[in-house]
Each structure stands twice: as structure tokens, then as C-alpha cells.
MMTF fields as JSON, N, C-alpha, C and O atoms, coordinates in Angstrom:
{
  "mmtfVersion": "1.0.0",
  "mmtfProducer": "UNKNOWN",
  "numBonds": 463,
  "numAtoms": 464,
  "numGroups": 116,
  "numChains": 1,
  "numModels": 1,
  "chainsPerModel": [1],
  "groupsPerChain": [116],
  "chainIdList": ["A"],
  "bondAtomList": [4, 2, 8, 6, 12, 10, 16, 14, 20, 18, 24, 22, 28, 26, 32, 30, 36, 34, 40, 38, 44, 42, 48, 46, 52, 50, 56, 54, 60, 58, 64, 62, 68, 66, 72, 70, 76, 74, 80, 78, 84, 82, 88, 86, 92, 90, 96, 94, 100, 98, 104, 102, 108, 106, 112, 110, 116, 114, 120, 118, 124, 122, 128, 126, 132, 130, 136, 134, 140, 138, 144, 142, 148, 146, 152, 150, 156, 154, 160, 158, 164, 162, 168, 166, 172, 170, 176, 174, 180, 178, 184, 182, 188, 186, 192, 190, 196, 194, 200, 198, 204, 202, 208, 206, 212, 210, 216, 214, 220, 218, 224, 222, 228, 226, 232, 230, 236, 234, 240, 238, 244, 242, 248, 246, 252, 250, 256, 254, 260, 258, 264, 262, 268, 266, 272, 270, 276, 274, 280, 278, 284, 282, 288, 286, 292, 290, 296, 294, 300, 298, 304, 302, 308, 306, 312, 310, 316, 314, 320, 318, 324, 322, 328, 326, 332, 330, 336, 334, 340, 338, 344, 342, 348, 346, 352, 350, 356, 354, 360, 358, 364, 362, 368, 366, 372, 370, 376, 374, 380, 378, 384, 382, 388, 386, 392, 390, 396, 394, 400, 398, 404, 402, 408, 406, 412, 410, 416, 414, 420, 418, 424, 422, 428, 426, 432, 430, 436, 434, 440, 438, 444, 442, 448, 446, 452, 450, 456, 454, 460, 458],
  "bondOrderList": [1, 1, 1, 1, 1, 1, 1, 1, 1, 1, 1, 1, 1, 1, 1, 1, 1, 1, 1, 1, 1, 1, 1, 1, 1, 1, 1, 1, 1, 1, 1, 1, 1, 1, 1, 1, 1, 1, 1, 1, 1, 1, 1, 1, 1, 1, 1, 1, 1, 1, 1, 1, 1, 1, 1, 1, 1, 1, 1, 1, 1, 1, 1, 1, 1, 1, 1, 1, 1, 1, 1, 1, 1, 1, 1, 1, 1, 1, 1, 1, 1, 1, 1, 1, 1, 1, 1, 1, 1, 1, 1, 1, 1, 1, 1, 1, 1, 1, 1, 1, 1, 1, 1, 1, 1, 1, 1, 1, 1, 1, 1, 1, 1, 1, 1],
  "groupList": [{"groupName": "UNK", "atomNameList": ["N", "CA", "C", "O"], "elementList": ["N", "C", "C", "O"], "formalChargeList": [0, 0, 0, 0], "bondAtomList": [1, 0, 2, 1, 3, 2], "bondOrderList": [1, 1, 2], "singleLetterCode": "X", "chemCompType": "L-PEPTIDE LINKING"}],
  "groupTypeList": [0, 0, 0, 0, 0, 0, 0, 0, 0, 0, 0, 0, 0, 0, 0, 0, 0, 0, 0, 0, 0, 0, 0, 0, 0, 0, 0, 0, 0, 0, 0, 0, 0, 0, 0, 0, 0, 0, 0, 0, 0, 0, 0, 0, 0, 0, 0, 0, 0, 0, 0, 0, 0, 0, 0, 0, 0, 0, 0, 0, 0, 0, 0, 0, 0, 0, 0, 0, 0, 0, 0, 0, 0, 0, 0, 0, 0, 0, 0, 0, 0, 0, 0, 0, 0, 0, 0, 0, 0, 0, 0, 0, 0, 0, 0, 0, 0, 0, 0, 0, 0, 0, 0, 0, 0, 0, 0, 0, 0, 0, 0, 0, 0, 0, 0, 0],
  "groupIdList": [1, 2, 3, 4, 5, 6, 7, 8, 9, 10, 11, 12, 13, 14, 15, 16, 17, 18, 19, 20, 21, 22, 23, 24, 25, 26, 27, 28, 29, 30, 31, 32, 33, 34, 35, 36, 37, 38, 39, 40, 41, 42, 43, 44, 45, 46, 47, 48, 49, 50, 51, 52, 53, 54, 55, 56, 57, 58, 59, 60, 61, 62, 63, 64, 65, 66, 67, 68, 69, 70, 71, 72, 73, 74, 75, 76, 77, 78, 79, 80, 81, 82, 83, 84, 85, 86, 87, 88, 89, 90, 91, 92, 93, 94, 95, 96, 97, 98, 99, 100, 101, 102, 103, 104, 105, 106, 107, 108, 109, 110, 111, 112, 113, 114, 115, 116],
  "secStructList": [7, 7, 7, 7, 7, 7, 7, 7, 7, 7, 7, 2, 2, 2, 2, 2, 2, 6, 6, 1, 1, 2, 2, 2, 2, 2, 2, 0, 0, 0, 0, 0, 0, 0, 0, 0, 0, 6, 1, 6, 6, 1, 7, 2, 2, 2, 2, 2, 2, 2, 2, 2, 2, 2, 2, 2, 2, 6, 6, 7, 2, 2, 2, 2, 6, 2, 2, 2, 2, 2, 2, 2, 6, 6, 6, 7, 7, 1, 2, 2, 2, 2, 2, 2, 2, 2, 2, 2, 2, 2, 2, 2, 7, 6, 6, 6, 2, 2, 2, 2, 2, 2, 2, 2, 2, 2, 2, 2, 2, 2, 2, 2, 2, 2, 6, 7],
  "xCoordList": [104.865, 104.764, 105.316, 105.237, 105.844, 106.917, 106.207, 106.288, 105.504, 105.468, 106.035, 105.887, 106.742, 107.782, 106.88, 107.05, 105.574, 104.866, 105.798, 105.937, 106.387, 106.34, 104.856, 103.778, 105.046, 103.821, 104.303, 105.397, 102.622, 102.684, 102.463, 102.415, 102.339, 102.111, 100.323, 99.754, 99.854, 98.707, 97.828, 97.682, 97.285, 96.608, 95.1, 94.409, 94.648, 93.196, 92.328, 91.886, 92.074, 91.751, 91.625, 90.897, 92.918, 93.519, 92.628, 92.054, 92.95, 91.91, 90.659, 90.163, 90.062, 88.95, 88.221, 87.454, 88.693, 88.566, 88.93, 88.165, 90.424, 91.068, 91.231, 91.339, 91.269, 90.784, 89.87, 89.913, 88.587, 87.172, 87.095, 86.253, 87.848, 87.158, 89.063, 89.635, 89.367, 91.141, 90.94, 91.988, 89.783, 89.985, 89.844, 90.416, 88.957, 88.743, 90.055, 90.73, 90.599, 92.083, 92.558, 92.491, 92.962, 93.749, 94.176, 95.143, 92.57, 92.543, 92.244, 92.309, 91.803, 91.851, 93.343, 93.65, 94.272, 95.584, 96.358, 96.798, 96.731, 97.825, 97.381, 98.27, 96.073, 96.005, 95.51, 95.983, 94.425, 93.654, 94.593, 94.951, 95.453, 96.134, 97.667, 98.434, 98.026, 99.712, 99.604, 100.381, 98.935, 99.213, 98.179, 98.742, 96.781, 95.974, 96.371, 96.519, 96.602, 96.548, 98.583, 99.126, 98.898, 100.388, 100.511, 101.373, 99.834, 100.394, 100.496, 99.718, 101.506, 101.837, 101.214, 101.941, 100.313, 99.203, 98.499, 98.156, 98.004, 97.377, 97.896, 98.395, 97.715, 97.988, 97.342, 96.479, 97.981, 96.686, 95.883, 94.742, 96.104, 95.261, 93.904, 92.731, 94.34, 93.383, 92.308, 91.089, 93.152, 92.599, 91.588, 90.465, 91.747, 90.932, 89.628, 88.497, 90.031, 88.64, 87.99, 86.984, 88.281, 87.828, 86.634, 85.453, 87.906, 87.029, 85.383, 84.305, 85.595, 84.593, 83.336, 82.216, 83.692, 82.721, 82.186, 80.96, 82.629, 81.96, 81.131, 79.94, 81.973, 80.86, 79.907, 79.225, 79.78, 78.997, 77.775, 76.578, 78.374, 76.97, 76.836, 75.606, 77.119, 76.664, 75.86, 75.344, 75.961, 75.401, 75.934, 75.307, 77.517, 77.631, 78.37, 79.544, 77.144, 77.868, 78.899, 80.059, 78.651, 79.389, 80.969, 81.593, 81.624, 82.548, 83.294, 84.452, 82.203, 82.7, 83.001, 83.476, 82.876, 83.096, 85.011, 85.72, 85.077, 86.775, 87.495, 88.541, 87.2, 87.467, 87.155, 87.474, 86.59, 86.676, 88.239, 89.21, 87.447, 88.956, 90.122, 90.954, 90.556, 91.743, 92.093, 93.311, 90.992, 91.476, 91.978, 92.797, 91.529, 92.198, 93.366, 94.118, 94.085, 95.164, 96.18, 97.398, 95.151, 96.176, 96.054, 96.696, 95.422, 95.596, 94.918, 95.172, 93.585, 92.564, 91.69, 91.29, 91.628, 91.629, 89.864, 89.368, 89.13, 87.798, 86.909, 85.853, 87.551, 86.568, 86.623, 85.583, 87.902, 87.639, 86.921, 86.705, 86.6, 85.806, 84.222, 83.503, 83.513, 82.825, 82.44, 81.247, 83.067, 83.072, 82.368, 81.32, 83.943, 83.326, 81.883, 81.326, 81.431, 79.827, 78.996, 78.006, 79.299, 78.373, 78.318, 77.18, 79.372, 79.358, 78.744, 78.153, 78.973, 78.613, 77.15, 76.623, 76.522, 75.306, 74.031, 73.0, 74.525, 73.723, 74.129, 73.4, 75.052, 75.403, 75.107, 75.157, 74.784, 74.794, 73.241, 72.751, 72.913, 71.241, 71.442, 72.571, 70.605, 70.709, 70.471, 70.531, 70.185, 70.157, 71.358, 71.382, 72.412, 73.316, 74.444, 75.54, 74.116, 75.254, 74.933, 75.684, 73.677, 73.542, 73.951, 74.186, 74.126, 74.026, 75.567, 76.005, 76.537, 77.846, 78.352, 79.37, 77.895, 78.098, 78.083, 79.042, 76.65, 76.188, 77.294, 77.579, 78.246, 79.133, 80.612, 81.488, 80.685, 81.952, 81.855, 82.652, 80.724, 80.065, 80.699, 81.409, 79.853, 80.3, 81.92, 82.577, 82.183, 83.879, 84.59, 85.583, 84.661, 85.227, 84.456, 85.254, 83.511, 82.95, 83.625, 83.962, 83.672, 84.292, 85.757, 86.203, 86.302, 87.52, 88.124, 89.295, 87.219, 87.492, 86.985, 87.334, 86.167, 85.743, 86.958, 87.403, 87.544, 88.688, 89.517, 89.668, 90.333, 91.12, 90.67, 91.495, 89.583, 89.282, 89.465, 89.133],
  "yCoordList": [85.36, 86.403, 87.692, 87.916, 88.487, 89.424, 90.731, 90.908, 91.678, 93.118, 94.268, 95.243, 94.445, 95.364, 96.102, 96.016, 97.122, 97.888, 98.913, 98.475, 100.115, 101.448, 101.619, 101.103, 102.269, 102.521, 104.297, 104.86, 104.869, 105.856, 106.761, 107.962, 105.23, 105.201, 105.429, 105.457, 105.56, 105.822, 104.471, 103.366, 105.135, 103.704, 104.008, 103.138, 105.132, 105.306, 104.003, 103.879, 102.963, 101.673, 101.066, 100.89, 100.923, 99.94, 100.743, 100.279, 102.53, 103.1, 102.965, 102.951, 102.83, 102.569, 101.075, 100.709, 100.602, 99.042, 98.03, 97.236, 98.17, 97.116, 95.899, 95.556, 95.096, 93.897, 93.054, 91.839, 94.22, 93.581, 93.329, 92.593, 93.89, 94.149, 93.841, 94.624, 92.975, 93.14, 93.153, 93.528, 92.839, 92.966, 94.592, 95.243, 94.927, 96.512, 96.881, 96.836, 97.129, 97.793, 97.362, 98.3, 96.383, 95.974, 96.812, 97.326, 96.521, 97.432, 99.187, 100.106, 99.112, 101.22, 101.56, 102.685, 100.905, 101.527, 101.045, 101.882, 99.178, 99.5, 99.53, 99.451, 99.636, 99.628, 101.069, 101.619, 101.691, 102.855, 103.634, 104.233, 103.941, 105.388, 104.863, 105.631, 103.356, 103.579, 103.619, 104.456, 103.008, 102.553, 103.99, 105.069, 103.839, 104.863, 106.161, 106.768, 106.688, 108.169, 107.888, 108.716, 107.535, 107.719, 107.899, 108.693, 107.329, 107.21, 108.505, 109.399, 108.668, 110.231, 110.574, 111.456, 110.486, 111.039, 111.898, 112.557, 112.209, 113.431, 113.328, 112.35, 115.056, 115.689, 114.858, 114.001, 115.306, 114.706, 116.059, 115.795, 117.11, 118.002, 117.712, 117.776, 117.419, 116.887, 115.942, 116.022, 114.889, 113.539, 114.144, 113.639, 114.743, 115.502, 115.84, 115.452, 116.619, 117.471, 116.276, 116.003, 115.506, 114.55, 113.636, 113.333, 113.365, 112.614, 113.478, 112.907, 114.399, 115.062, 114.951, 114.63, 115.274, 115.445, 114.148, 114.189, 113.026, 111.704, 111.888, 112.065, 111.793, 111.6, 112.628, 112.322, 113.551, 114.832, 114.286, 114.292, 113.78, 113.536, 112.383, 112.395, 111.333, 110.057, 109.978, 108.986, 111.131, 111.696, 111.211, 111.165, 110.775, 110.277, 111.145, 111.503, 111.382, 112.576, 111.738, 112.082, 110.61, 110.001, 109.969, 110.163, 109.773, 109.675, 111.097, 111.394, 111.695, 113.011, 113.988, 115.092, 113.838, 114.092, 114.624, 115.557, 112.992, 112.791, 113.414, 113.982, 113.423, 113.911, 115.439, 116.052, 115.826, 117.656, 118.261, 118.968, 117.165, 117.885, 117.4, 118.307, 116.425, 115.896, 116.563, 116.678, 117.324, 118.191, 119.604, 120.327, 119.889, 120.831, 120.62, 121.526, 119.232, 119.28, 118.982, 118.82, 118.947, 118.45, 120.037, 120.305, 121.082, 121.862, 123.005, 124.007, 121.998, 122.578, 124.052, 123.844, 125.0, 126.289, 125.979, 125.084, 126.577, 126.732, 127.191, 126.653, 128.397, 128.963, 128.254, 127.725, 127.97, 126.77, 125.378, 124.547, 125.156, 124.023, 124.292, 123.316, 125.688, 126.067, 126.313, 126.102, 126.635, 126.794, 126.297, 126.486, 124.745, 123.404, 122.736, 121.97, 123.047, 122.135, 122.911, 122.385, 124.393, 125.196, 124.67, 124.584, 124.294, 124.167, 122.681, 122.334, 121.901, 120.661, 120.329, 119.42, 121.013, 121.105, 120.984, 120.316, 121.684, 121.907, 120.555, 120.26, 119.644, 118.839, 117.398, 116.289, 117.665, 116.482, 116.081, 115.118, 117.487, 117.512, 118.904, 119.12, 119.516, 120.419, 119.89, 120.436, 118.578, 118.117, 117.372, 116.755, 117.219, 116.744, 117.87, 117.662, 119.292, 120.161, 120.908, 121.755, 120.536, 120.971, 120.097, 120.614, 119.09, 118.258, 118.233, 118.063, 118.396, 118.569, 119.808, 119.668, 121.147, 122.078, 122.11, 122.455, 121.638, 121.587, 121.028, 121.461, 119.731, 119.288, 119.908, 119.747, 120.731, 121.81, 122.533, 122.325, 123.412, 124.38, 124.269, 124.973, 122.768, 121.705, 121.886, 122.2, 121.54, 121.326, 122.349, 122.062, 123.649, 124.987, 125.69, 126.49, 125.664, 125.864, 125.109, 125.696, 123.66, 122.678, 123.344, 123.544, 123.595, 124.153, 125.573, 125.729, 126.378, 127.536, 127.887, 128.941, 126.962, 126.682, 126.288, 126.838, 125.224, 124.534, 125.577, 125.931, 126.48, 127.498, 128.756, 129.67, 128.98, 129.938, 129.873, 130.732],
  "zCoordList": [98.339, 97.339, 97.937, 99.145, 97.119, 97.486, 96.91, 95.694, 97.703, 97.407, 96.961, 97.698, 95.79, 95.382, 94.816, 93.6, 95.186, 95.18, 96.208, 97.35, 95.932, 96.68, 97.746, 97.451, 98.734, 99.521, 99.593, 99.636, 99.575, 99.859, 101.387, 101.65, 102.373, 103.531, 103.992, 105.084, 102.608, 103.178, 103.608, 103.085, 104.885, 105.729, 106.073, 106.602, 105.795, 105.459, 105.824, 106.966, 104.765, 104.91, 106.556, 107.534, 105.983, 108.098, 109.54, 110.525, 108.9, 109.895, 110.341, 111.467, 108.804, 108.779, 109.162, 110.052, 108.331, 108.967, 109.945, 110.492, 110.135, 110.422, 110.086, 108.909, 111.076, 110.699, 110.376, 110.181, 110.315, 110.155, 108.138, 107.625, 107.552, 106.217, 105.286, 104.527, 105.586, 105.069, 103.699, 103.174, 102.578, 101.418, 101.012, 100.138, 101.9, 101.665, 102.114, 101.085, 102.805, 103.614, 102.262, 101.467, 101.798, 100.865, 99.4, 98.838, 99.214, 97.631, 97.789, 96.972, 99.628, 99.594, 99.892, 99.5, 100.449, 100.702, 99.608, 98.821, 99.323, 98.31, 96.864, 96.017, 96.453, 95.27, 94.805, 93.811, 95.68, 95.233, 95.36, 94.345, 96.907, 97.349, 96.834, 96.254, 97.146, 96.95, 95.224, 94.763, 94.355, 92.783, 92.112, 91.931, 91.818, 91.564, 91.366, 90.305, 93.017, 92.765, 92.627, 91.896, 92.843, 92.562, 91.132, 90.756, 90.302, 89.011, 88.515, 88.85, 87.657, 87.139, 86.156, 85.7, 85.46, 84.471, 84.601, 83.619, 85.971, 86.606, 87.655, 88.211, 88.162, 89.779, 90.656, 90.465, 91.806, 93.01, 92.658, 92.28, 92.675, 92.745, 91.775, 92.145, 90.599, 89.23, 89.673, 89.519, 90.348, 90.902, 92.027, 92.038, 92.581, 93.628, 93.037, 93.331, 92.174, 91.2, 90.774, 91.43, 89.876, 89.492, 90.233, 90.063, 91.313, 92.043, 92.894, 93.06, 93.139, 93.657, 92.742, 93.14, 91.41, 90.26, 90.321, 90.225, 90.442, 89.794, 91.762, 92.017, 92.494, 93.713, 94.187, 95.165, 93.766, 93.597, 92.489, 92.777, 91.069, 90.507, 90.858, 90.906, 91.161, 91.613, 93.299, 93.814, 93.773, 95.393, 96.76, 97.818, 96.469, 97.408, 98.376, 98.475, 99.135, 100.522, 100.984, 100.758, 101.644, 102.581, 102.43, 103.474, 101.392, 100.434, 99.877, 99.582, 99.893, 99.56, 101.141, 100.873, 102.082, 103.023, 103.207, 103.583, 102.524, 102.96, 101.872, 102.187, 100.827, 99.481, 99.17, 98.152, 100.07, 99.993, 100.465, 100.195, 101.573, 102.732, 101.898, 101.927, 101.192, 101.092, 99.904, 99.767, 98.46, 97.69, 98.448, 97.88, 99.539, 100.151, 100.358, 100.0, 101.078, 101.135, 100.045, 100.118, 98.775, 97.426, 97.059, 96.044, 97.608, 96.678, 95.865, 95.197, 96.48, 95.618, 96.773, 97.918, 96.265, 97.395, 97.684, 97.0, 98.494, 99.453, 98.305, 97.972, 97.67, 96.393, 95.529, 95.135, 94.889, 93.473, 93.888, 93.006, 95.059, 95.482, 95.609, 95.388, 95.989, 96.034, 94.382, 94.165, 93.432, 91.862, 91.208, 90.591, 91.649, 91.351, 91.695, 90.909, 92.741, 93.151, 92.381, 91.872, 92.165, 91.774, 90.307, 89.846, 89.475, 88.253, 88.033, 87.01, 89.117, 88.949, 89.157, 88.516, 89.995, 90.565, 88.774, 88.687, 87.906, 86.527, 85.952, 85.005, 86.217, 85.227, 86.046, 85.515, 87.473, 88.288, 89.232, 89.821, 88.915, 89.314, 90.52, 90.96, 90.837, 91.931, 93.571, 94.672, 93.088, 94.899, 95.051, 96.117, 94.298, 94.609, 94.517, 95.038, 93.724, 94.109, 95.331, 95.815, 95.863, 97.308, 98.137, 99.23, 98.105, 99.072, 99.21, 100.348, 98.081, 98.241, 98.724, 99.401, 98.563, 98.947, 100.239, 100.928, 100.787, 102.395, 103.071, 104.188, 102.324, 103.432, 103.402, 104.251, 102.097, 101.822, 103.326, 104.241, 103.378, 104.008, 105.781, 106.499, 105.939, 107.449, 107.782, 108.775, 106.493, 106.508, 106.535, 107.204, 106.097, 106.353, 107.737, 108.223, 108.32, 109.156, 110.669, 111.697, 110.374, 111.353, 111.854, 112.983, 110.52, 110.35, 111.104, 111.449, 111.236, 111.381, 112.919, 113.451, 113.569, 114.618, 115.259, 116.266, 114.595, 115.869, 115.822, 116.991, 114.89, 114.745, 115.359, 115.333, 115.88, 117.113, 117.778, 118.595]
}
């Protein structure tokens, strides 16, 4: 079988896993990052927001960790991310727009530490 899927090079997955989990590698690199966010219907930037909101009200720190930082690099600025939890926090429960904020917080903090 012949792969004529484009790759967006992203290997996230493979990092994460390797060879322990190849169905996960599989469907997080060529289906989620090369097909998913590639598709042209929304920004990555959009896709960013998005995604934060569903893992923000669903509480998943762990997940949202990687997904703060990576709307940063789609785009999305420190304050409109800070906005966002704040706005989400009423619609997602208040222990989950804290609990997302707290790791915004980690993550610009982490950030500004190594850049000293």
C-alpha cells in the first residue's frame, strides 16, 4: 500500500512514543497533524483556539500543556490566550479555567526564565 498523503513533517507522535505505541504515532502524526490540522477550513491559529476550549472544558491539563505553547506558535498572542481561559473558565467550570490558566502562567514564566 502506497502513501500519497503529503506530510507535514510533524513527528510529535514518534517523539512521544516510538515504538512502544505505533498505532498512536500513526493516527497523532499522519492523520491528526499531517490530514486534520492541514485541512484548509480553518487556520492553525483557529484550530489552536479551538482546541484549547474543548481541552480547557473537558480539564485536560496534560494535553493542554502542548497546545498552549503550540497556539503560540500558530499565532495566538500571551493576552488573547489569557482572554481565552478567562472567557472559558464561565462556560467550562472555574476549576478548569484555573487549572488552564495555572499552566499558561508555567509556560510564559518557563519561557522568560530561559530568555534571561
Amino acid at each position: 500500500m502506497t502513501d500519497n498523503t503529503a506530510s507535514s513533517g510533524w513527528s510529535g507522535g514518534a517523539n512521544a512514543f516510538g515504538d512502544f505505541a505505533p498505532g498512536m504515532v500513526h493516527y497523532t502524526d499522519k492523520v491528526l497533524f499531517d490530514e486534520v490540522w492541514e485541512r484548509p477550513g480553518l487556520s492553525k491559529r483557529d484550530r489552536s483556539l479551538v482546541t484549547i476550549a474543548a481541552l480547557t472544558a473537558l480539564g485536560k491539563m496534560d494535553q493542554l500543556q502542548f497546545h498552549l505553547d503550540f497556539a503560540r506558535q500558530n499565532g495566538v498572542t500571551d493576552e488573547e490566550l489569557k482572554e481565552a481561559l478567562l472567557h472559558l473558565a464561565f462556560y467550562s467550570g472555574w476549576p478548569n479555567g484555573m487549572g488552564a490558566t495555572t499552566v499558561l502562567k508555567n509556560i510564559i514564566e518557563s519561557d522568560e526564565k530561559d530568555n534571561s
